[in-house]
KEKE-3310 file (N, C-alpha, C; in steps of 0.2 Angstrom, whole numbers, plus 5000, padded with zeros to 4 digits):
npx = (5004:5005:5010:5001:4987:4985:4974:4971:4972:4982:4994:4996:4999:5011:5018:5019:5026:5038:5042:5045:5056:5065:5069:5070:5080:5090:5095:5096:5107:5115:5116:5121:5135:5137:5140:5148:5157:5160:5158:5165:5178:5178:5179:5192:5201:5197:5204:5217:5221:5220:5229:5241:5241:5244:5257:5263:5263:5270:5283:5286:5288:5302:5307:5310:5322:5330:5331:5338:5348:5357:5360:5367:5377:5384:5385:5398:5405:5410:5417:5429:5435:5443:5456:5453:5441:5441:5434:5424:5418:5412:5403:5395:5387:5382:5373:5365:5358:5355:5344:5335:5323:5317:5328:5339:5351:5368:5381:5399:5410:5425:5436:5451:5464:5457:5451:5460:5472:5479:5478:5486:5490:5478:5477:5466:5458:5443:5433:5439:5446:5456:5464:5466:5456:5444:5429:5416:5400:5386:5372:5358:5349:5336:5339:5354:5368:5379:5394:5401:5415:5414:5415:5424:5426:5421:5415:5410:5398:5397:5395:5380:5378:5390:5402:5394:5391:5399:5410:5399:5396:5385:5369:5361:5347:5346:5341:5331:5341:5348:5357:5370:5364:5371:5374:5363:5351:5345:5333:5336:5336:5345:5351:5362:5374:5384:5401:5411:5431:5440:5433:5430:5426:5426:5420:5405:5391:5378:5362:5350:5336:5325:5314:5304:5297:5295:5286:5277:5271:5265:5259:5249:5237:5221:5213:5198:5193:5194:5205:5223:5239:5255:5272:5288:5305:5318:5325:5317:5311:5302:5298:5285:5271:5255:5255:5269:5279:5283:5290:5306:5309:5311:5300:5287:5290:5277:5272:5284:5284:5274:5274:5283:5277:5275:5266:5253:5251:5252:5241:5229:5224:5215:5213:5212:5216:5221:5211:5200:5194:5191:5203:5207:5221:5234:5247:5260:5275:5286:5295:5311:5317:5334:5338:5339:5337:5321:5306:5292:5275:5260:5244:5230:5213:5197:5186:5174:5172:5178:5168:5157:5148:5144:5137:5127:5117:5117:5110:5099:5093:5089:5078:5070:5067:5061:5049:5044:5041:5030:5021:5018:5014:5004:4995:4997:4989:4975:4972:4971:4964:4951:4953:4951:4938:4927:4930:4929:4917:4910:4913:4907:4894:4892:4895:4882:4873:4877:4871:4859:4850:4842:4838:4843:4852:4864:4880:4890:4891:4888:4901:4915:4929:4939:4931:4918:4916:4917:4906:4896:4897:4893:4881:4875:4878:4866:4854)
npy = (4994:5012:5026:5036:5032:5028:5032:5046:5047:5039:5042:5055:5050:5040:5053:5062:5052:5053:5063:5065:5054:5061:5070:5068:5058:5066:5076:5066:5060:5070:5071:5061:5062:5073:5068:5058:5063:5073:5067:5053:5058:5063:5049:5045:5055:5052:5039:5041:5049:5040:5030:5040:5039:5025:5024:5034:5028:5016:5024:5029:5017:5011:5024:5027:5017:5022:5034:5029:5022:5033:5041:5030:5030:5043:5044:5034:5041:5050:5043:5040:5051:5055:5046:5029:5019:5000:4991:4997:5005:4992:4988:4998:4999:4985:4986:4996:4988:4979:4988:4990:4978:4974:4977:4965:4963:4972:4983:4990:4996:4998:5008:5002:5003:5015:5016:5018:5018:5005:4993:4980:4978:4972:4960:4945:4950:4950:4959:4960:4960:4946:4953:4963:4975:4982:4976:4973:4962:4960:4952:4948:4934:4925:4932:4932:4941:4938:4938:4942:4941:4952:4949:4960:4959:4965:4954:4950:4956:4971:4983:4988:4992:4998:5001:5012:5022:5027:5033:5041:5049:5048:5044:5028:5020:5002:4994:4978:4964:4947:4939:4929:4927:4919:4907:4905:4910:4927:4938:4955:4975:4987:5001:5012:5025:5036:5036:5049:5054:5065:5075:5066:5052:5038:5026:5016:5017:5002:4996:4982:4976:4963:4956:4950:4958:4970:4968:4963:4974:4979:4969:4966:4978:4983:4991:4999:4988:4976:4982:4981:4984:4989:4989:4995:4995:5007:5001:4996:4985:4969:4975:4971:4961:4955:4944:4931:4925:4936:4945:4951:4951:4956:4970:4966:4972:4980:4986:4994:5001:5009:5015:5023:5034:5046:5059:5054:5043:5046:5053:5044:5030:5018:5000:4985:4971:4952:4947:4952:4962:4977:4989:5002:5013:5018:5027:5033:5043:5035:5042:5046:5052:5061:5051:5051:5041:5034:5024:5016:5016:5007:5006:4996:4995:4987:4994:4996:4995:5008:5016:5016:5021:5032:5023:5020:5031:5033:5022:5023:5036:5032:5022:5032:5041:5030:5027:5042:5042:5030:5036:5047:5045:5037:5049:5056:5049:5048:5061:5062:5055:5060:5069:5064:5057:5066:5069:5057:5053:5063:5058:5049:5053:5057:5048:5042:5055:5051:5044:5047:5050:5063:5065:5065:5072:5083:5083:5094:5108:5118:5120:5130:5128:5118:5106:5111:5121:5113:5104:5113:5116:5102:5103:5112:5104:5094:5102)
npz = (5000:4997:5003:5000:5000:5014:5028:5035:5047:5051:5042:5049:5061:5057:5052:5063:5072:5064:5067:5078:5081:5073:5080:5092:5092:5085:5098:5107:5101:5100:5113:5120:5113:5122:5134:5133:5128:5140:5155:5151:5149:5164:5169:5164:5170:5182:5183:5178:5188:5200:5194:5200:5214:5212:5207:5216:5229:5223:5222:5233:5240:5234:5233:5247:5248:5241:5248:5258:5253:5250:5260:5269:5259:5261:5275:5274:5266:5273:5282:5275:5271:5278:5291:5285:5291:5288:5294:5298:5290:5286:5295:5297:5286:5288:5299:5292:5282:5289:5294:5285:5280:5271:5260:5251:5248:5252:5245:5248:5240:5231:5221:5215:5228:5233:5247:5256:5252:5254:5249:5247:5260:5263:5258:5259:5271:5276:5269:5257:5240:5230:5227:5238:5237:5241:5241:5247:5248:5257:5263:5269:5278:5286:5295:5299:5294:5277:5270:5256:5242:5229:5212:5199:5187:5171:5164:5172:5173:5179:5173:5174:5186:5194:5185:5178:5186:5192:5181:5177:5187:5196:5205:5200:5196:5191:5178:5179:5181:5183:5197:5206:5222:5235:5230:5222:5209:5206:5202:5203:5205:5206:5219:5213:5224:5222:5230:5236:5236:5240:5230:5220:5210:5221:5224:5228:5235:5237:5235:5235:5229:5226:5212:5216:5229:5224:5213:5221:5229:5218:5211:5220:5214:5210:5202:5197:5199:5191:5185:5179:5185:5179:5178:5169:5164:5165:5153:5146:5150:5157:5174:5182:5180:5177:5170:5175:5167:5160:5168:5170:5156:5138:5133:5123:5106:5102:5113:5118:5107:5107:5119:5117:5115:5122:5126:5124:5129:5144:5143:5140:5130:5120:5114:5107:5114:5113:5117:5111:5119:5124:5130:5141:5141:5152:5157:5167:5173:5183:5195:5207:5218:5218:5208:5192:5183:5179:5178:5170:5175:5171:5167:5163:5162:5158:5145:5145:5159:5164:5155:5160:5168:5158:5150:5156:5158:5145:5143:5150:5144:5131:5136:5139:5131:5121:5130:5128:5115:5113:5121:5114:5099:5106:5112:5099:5088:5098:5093:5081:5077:5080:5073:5062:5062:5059:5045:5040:5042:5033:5021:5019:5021:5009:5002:5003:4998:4984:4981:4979:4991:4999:5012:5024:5038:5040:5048:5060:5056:5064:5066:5067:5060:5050:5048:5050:5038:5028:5031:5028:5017:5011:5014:5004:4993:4996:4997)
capx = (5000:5004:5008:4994:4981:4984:4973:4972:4973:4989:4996:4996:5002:5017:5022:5024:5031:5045:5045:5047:5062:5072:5071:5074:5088:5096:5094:5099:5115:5120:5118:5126:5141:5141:5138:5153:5164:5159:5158:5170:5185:5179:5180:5196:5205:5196:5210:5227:5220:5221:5236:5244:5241:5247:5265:5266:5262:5279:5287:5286:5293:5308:5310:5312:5327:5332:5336:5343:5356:5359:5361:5372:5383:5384:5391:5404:5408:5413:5424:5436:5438:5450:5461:5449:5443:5437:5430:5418:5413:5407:5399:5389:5384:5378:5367:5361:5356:5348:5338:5327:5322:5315:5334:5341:5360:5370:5388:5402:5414:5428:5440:5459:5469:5454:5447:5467:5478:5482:5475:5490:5486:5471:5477:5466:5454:5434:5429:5443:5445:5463:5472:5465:5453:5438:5422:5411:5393:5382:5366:5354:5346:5335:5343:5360:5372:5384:5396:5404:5418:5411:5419:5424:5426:5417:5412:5405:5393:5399:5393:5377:5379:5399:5405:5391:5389:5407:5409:5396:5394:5377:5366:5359:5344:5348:5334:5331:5347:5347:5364:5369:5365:5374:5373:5356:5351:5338:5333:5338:5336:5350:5352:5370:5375:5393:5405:5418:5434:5442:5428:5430:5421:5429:5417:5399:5385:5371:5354:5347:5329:5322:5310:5297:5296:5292:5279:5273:5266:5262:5252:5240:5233:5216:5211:5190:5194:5197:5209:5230:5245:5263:5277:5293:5311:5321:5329:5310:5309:5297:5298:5281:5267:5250:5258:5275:5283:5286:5294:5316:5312:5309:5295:5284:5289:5272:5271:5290:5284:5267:5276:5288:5273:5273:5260:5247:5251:5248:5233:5225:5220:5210:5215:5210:5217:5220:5205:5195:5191:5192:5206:5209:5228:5237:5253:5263:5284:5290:5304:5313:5320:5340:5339:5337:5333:5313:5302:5285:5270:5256:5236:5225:5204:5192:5184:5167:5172:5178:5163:5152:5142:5141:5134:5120:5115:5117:5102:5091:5091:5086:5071:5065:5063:5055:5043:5040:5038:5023:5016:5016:5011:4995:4992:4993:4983:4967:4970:4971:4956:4948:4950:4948:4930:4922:4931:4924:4908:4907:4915:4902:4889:4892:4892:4873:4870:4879:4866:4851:4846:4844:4834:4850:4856:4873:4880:4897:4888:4891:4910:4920:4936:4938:4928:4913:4914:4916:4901:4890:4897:4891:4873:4872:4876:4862:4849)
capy = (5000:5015:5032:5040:5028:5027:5037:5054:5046:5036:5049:5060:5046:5041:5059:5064:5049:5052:5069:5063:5051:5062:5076:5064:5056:5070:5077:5060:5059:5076:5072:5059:5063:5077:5065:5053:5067:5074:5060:5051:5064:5063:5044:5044:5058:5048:5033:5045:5051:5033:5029:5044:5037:5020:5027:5038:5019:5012:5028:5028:5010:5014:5033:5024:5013:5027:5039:5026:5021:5039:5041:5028:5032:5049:5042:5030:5046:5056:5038:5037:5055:5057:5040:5023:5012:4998:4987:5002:5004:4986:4988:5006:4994:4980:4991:5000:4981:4977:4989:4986:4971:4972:4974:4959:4965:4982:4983:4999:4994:5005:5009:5000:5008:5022:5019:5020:5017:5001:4986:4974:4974:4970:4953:4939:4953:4947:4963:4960:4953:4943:4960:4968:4977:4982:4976:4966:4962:4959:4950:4945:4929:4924:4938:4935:4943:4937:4942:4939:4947:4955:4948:4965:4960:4966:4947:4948:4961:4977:4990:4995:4995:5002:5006:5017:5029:5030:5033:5048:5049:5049:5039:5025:5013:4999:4987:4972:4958:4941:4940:4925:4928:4913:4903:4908:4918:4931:4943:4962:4980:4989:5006:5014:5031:5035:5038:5051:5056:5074:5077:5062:5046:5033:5019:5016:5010:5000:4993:4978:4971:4957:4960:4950:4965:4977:4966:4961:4978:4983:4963:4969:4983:4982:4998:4999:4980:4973:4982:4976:4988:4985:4993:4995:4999:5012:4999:4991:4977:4972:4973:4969:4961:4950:4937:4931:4924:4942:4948:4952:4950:4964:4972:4968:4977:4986:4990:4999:5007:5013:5019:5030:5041:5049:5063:5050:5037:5048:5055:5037:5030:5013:4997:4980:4967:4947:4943:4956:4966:4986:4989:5009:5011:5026:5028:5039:5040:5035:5045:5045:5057:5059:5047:5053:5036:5032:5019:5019:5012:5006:5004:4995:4994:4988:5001:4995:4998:5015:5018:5011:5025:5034:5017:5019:5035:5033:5015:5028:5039:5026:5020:5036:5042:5025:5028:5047:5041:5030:5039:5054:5041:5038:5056:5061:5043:5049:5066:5062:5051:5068:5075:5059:5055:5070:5069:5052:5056:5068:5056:5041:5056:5063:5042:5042:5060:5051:5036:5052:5048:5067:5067:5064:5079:5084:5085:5098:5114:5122:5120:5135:5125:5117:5103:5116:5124:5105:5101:5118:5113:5096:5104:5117:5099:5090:5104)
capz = (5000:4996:5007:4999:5002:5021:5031:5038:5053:5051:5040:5055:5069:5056:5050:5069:5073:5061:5067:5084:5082:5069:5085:5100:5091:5086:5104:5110:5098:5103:5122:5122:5113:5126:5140:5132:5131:5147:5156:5148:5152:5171:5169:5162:5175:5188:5181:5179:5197:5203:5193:5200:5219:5213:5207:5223:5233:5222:5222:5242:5243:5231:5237:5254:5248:5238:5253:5263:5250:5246:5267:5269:5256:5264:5279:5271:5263:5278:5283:5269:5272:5286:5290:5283:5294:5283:5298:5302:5285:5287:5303:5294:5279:5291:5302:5287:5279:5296:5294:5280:5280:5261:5256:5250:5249:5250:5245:5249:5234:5229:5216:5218:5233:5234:5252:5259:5248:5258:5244:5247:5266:5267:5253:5264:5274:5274:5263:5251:5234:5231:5227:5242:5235:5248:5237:5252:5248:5260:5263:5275:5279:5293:5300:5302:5286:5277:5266:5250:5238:5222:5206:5197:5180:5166:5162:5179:5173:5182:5169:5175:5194:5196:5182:5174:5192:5193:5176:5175:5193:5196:5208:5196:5196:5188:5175:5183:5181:5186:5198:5210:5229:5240:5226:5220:5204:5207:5197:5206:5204:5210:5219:5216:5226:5220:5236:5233:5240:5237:5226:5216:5214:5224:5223:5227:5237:5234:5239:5228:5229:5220:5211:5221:5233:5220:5210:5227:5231:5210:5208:5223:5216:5204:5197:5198:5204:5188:5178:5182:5184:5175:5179:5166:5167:5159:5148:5142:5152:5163:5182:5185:5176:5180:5167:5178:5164:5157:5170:5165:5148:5137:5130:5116:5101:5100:5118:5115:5101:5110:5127:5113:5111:5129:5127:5120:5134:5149:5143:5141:5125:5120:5110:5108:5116:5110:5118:5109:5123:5123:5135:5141:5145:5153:5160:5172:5173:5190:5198:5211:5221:5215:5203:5186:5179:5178:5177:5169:5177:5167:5172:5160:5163:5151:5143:5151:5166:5163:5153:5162:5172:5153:5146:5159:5155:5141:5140:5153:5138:5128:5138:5143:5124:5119:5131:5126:5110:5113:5122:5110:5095:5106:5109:5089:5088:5099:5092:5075:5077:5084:5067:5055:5061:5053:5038:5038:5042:5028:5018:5019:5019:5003:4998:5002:4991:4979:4980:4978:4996:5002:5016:5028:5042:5038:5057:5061:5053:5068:5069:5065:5056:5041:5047:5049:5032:5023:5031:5026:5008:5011:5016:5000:4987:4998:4995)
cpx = (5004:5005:5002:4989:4981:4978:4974:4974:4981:4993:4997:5000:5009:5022:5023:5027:5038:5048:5049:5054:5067:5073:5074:5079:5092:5098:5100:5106:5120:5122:5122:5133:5143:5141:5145:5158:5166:5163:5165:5176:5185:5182:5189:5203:5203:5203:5216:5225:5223:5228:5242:5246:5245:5255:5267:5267:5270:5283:5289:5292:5300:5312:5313:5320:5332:5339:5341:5348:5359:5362:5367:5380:5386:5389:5396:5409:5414:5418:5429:5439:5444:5451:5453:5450:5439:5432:5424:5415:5408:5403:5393:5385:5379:5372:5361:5357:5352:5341:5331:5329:5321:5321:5336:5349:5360:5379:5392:5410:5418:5434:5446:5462:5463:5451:5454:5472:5481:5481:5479:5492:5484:5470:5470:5461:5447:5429:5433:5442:5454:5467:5470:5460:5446:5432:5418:5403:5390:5376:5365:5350:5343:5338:5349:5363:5377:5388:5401:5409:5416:5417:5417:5423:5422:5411:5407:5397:5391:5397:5388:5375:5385:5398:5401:5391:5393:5408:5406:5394:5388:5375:5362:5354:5344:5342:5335:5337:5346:5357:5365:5369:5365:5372:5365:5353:5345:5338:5333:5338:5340:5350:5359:5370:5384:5395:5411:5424:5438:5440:5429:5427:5428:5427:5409:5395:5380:5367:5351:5341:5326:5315:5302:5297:5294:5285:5274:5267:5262:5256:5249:5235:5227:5211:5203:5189:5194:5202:5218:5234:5252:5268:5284:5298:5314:5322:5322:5312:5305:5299:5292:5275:5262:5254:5266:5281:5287:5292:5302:5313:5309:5305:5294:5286:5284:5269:5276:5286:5279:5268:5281:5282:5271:5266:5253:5244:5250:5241:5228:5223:5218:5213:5212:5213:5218:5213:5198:5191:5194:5197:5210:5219:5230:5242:5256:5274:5283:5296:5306:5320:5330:5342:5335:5334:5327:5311:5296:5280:5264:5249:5232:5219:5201:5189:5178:5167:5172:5173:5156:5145:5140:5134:5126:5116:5114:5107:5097:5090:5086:5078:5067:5062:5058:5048:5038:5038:5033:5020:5012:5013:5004:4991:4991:4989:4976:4967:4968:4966:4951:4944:4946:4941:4927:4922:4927:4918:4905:4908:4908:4895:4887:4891:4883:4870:4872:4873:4859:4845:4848:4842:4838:4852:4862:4876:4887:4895:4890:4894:4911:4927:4934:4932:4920:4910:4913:4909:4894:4890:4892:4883:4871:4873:4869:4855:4850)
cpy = (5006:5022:5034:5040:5026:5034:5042:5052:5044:5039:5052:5054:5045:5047:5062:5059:5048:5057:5066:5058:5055:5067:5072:5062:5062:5074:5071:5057:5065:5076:5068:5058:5070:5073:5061:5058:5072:5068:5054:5052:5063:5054:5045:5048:5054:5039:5036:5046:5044:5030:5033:5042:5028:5022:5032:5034:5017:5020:5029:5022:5011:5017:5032:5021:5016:5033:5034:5024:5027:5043:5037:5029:5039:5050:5038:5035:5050:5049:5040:5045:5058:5047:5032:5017:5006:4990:4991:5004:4998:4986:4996:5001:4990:4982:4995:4993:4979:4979:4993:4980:4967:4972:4967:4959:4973:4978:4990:4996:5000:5005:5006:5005:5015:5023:5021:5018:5010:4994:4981:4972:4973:4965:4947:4942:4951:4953:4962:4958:4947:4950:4965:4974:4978:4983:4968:4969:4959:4958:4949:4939:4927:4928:4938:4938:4939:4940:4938:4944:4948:4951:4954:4966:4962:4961:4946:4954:4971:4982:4995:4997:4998:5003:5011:5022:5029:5036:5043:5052:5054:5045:5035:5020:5009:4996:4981:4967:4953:4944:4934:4928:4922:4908:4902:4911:4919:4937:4950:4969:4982:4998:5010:5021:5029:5036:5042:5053:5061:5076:5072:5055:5040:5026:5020:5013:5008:4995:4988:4975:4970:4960:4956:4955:4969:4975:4965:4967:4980:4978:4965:4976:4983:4986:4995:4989:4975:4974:4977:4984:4986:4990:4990:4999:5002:5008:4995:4985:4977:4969:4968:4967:4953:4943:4937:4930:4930:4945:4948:4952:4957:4964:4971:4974:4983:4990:4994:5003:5012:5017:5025:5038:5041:5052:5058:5044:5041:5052:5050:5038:5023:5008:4991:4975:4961:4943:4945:4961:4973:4987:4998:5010:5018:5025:5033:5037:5039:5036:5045:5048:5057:5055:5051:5046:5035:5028:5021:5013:5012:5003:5004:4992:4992:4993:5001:4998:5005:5020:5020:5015:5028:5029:5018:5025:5036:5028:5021:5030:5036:5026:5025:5039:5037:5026:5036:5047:5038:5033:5047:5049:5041:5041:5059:5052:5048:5056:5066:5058:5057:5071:5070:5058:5060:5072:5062:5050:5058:5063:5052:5046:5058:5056:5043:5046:5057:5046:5040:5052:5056:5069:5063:5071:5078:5087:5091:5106:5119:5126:5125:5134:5123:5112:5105:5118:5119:5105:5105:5116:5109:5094:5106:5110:5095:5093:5103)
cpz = (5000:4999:5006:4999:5010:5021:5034:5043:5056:5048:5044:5060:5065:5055:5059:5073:5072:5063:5071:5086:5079:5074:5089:5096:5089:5092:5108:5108:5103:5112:5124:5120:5118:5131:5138:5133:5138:5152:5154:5150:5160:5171:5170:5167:5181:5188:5182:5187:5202:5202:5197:5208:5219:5213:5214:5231:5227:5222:5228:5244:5239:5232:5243:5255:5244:5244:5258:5261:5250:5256:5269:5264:5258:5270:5276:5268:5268:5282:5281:5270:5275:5285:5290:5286:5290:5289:5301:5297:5284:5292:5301:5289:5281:5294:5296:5285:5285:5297:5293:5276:5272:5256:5258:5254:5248:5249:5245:5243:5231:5224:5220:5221:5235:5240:5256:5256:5249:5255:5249:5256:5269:5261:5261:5269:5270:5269:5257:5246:5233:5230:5236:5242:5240:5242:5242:5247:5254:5259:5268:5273:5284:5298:5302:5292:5287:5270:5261:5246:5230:5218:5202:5189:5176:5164:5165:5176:5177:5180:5173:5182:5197:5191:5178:5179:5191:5188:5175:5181:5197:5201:5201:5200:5188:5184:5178:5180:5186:5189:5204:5217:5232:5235:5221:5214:5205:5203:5202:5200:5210:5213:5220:5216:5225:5227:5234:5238:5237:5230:5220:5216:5213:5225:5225:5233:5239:5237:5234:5231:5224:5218:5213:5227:5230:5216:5214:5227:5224:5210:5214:5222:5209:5203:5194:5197:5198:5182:5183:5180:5182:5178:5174:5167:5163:5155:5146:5142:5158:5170:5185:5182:5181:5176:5171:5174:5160:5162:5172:5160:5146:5134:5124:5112:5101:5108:5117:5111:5104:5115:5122:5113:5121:5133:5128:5126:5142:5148:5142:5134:5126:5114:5112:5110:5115:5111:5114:5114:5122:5129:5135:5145:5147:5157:5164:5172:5184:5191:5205:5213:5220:5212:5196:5182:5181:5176:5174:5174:5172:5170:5166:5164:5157:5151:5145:5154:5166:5162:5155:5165:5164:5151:5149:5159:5150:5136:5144:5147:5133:5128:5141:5134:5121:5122:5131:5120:5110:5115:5118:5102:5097:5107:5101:5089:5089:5095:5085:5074:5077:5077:5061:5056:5057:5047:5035:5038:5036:5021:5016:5018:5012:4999:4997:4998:4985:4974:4979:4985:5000:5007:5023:5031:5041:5046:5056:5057:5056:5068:5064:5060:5051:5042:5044:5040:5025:5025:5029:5019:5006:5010:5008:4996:4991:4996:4988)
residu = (UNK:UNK:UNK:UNK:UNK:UNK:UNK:UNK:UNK:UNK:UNK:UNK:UNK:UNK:UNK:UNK:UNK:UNK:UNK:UNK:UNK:UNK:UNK:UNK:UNK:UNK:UNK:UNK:UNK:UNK:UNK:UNK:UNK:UNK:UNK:UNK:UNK:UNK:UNK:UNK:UNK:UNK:UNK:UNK:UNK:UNK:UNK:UNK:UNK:UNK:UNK:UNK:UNK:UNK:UNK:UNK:UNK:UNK:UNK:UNK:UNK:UNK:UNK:UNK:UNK:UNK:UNK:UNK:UNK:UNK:UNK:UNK:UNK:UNK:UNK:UNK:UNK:UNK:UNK:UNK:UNK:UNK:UNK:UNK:UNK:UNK:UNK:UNK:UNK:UNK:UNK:UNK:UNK:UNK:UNK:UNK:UNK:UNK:UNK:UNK:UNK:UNK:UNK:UNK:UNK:UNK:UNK:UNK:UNK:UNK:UNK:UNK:UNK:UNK:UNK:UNK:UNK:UNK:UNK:UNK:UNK:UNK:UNK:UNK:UNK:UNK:UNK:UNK:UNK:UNK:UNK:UNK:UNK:UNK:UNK:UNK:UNK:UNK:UNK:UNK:UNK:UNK:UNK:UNK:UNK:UNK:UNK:UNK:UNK:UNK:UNK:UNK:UNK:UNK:UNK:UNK:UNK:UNK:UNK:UNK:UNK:UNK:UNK:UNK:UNK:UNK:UNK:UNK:UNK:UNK:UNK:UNK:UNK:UNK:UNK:UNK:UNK:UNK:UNK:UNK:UNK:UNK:UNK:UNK:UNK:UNK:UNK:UNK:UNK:UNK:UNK:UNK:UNK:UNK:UNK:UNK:UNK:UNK:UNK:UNK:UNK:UNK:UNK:UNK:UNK:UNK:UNK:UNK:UNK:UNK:UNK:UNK:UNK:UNK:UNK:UNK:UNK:UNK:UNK:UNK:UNK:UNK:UNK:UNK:UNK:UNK:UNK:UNK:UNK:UNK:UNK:UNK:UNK:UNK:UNK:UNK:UNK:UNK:UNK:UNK:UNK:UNK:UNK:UNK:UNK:UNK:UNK:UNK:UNK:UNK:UNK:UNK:UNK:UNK:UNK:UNK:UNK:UNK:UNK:UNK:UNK:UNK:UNK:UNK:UNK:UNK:UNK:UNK:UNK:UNK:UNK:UNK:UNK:UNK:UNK:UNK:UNK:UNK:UNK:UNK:UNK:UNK:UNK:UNK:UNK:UNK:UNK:UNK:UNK:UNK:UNK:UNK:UNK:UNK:UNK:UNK:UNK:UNK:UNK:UNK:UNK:UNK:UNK:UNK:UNK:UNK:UNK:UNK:UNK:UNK:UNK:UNK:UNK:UNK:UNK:UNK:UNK:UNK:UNK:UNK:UNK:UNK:UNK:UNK:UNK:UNK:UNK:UNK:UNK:UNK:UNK:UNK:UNK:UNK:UNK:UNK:UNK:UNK:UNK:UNK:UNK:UNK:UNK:UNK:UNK:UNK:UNK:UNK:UNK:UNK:UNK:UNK:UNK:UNK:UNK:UNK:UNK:UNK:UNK:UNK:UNK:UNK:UNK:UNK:UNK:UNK:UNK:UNK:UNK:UNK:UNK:UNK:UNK:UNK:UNK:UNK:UNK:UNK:UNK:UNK:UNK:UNK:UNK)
# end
């Protein structure tokens, strides 16, 4: 059938039907792309917000072991100054290692002949190495220490916890390294504070924790309860991730590539996931207090989640318009019945003049409107 064959009535109930969805919806487009971009922004600062409290929770624990490497080396400093006692830098080191508990080891490690010049005798001393060389490690165990002699060699891996702070003489934290403790390999993050003597660096010393201490506090934290936090190390590898097996190894390609765009990744953006899921990321650097090297932290959400108060707002919208639209249907409905009956009236009337039968009242004369003036017409063909 035909537009032009409906009735007047339906004609009127679809034509403000259509009116009525192409208003609401564009109403409802436009609200809710203000609701998403509203909304959505608060969302989203509500995440860096949260982010920003988690990085200030690992920067806390860090910054902690930070100031206390950077404290002891301070004192060790003001030792070597005046005449070097190297049994009281041990007994500073120990104490310092006693107490925090969350370090593993610390070591006071120093250039050939730079804490007294006196290498060759101190050959066969328990901080020594076989030249004499004062490079003690220390650890703890069920709380007693013990102590070991660093192997200095390059082979040994020495670059990025000695010889880079010396070197540039900077306080360093290092990218996580597997390293043997008492026979053990653990994977460690090192903090080295240079130690100088007549304005020069002399050697170093350092705070190492494994990196179950640090993933320890990152794996308990679940951003609107089910997103996950990451943490990565200046050299793009990871410290701390929900999957274990990631963590030493290094970054995915395309998460590298995505953490190079800085602006992009602290302002939070959206990507799909293997699962197929919409997952919002954002990041923050982690610093720490005299350390120039940075970590980042990483806090993905499903975009659900994040979304989620918009979403519901968004379906009210929905269900509130659906039901303004019935009900405005059924208002032009009775109304539009209102007008249709006297057309049809007049219609069916004008049937019977047409059959010669004129001894029929033509009702609506009264009416003032068009109905009115139809049916005075309606009167003059009956006479």
């Amino acid at each position: 059938m035909k537009f032009r064959d409906l009735s007047i009535q339906i004609k009127l109930v679809l034509g403000a039907g259509l009116l009525f969805v192409v208003a609401m919806g564009g109403l409802i487009a436009g609200g809710l792309y203000l609701m998403y971009q509203t909304a959505g922004a608060e969302a989203e600062e509500r995440a860096r917000a949260l982010l920003g409290q988690y990085s200030q929770l690992a920067s806390g624990q860090m910054g902690n072991v930070v100031t206390h490497t950077l404290t002891t080396a301070a004192v060790v400093e003001g030792l070597i100054e005046g005449p070097a006692d190297r049994d009281e830098i041990g007994r500073v080191v120990t104490r310092a290692l006693q107490s925090r508990p969350s370090v593993v080891g610390m070591t006071a490690a120093f250039e050939p002949n730079a804490v007294d010049g006196l290498d060759e005798m101190f050959v066969g001393h328990p901080y020594s190495d076989e030249t004499g060389r004062m490079v003690p490690y220390f650890t703890q165990q069920d709380g007693n220490i013990l102590v070991e002699q660093l192997d200095m060699s390059p082979e040994a891996g020495t670059e990025g916890w000695y010889d880079l702070p010396i070197r540039e003489d900077r306080t360093v934290l290092t990218p996580p390294y597997p390293y043997p403790i008492n026979g053990v390999d653990v994977l460690l993050t090192t903090i080295s504070a240079v130690v100088h003597k007549n304005g020069a660096p002399a050697g170093i010393v350092t705070s190492d924790l494994t990196l179950d201490t640090i993933a320890g506090v990152i794996g308990q934290l679940r951003p609107f309860g089910v997103g996950s936090v990451e943490l990565v190390s200046n050299a793009n590898t990871w410290i701390a991730s929900p999957d274990p097996a990631l963590v030493g190894q290094p970054l995915q390609p395309e998460v590298a590539n995505a953490l190079l765009n800085e602006t992009l990744m602290q302002q939070g953006t959206t990507y799909v996931d293997a699962n197929g899921t919409t997952q919002f990321v954002v990041t923050t650097p982690l610093a720490f207090s005299g350390v120039d090297d940075r970590w980042t932290m990483i806090m993905q959400v499903p975009a659900a989640t994040i979304y989620a108060g918009v979403d519901s707002m968004r379906n009210m919208a929905l269900v509130v318009a659906a039901v303004l639209l019935v009900g405005i249907v059924a208002a032009v409905w009775i109304g539009a019945g209102v007008i249709a009956r006297p057309i049809r009236r007049m219609t069916d009337l004008m049937g019977v003049l047409a059959e010669g039968k004129y001894d029929v009242e033509v009702p609506h004369q009264s009416q003032k409107d068009e109905i009115g003036g139809m049916a005075r017409a309606v009167d003059v063909f009956r006479e």
